[in-house]
LUMSEFI-152377 format. One record per residue (C-alpha): residue number from 1; x, y, z. Coordinates in pm, 1 decimal. Example, Ala and Ser with C-alpha at 12.3 -4.5 7.8 and 13.67 -1.06 7.14 Angstrom:
<recs>
   i       c1       c2       c3
   1   1230.0   -450.0    780.0
   2   1367.0   -106.0    714.0
</recs>
This chain:
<recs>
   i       c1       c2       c3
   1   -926.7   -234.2    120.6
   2   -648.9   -446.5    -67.7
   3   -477.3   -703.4     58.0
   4    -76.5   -719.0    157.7
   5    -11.0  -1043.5    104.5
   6    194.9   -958.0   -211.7
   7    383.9   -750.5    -33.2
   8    724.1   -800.6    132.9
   9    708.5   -749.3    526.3
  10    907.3   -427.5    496.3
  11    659.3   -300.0    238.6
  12    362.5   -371.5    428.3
  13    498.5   -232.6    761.5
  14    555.7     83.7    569.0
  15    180.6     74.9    411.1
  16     33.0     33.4    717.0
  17    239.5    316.4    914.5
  18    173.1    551.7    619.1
  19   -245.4    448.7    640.3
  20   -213.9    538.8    958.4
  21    -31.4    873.9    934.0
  22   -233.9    994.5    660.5
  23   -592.2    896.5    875.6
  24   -402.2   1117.4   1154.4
  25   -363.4   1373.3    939.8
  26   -635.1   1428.4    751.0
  27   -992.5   1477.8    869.3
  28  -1196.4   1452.3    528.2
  29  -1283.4   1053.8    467.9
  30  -1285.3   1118.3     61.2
  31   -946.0   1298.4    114.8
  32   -826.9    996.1    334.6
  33   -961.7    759.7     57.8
  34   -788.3    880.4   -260.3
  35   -432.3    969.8    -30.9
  36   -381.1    566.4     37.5
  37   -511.6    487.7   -363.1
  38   -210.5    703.3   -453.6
  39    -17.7    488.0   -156.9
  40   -111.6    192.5   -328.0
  41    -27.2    292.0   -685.9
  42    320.6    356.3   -566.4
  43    394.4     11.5   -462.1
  44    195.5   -151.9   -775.1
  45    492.5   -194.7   -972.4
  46    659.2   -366.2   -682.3
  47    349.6   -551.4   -621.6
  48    373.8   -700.9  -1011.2
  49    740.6   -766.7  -1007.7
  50    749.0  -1006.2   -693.2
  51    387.6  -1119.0   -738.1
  52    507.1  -1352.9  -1020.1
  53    666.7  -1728.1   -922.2
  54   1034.1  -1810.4  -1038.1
  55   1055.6  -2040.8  -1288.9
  56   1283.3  -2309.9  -1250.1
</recs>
């Protein structure tokens, strides 16, 4: 899927807990598939905010 590098550590501890509840949970593999998109989207605006270097 993507990658959590340009995540924080807290972030991608809580990605990876919610993957996993939602694979527990649900049964139907397209179902699965579009439930950790929406995952994702949540966290994009995070993801572009501390993506980008400081500037000195």
């Amino acid at each position: 899927m993507m990658a959590n590098s340009m995540y924080p550590r807290s972030v991608s501890s809580f990605i990876r807990s919610e993957k996993s509840r939602i694979r527990k949970s649900t049964s139907d593999v397209e179902k699965q598939k579009s439930l950790i998109s929406e995952l994702y989207q949540k966290f994009e605006n995070y993801k572009k905010q501390t993506a980008n270097p400081k500037s000195k």
